[in-house]
C-alpha positions in Angstrom: 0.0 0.0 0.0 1.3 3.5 -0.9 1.4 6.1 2.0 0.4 9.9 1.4 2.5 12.3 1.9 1.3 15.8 4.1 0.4 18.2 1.2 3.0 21.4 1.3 0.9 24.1 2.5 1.7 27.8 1.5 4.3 30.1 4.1 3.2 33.6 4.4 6.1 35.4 3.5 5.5 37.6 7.2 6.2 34.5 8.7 8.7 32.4 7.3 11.1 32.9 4.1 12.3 30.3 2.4 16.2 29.1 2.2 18.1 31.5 0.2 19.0 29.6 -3.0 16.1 27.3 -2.8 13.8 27.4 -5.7 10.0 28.1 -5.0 6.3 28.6 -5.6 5.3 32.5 -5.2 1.9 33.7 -5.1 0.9 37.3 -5.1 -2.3 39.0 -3.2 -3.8 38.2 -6.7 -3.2 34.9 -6.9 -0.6 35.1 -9.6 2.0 32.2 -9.4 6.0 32.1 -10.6 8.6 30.3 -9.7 11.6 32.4 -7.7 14.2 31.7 -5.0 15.0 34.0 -2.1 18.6 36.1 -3.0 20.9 37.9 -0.2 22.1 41.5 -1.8 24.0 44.6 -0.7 20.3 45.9 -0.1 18.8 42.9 1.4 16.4 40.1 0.5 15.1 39.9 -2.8 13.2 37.6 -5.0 15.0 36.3 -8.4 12.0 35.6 -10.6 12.5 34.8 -14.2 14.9 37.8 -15.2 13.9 40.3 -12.7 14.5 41.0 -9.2 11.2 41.8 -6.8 11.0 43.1 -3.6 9.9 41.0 -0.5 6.6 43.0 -0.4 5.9 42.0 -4.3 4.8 38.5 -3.2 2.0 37.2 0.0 3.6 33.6 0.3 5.2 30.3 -0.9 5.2 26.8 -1.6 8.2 24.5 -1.5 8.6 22.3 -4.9 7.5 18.8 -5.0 10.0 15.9 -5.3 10.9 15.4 -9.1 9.0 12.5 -10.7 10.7 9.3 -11.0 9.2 6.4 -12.6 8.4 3.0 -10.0 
């Protein structure tokens, strides 16, 4: 018999931040999704999503990645 694994539940960003490096799910106050990962800079935290940096207020929370399939 297969076990379930717990479902990943969102992080509000005001709560938690994800490792820096790690790549994520981000949601917005819209419900917009991207994927991103936290970066360190000069001027602080900011997200790298896609080819643009966003400030830490741009996005409400996140969502680590699943496992990678792999076939049985």
């Amino acid at each position: 018999m297969r076990m379930e694994k717990p479902k990943p539940q969102w992080i509000p960003c005001s709560e938690q931040l994800p490792t820096e490096g790690d790549p994520v799910l981000l949601c917005d106050r819209y419900g917009n999704m991207t994927l991103g990962r936290l970066i360190k800079t000069n001027e602080g935290c900011k997200w790298d999503v896609s080819t643009w940096w966003n400030d830490l207020d741009d996005w409400n929370a996140w969502i680590p990645l699943p496992e990678p399939y792999e076939e049985e």
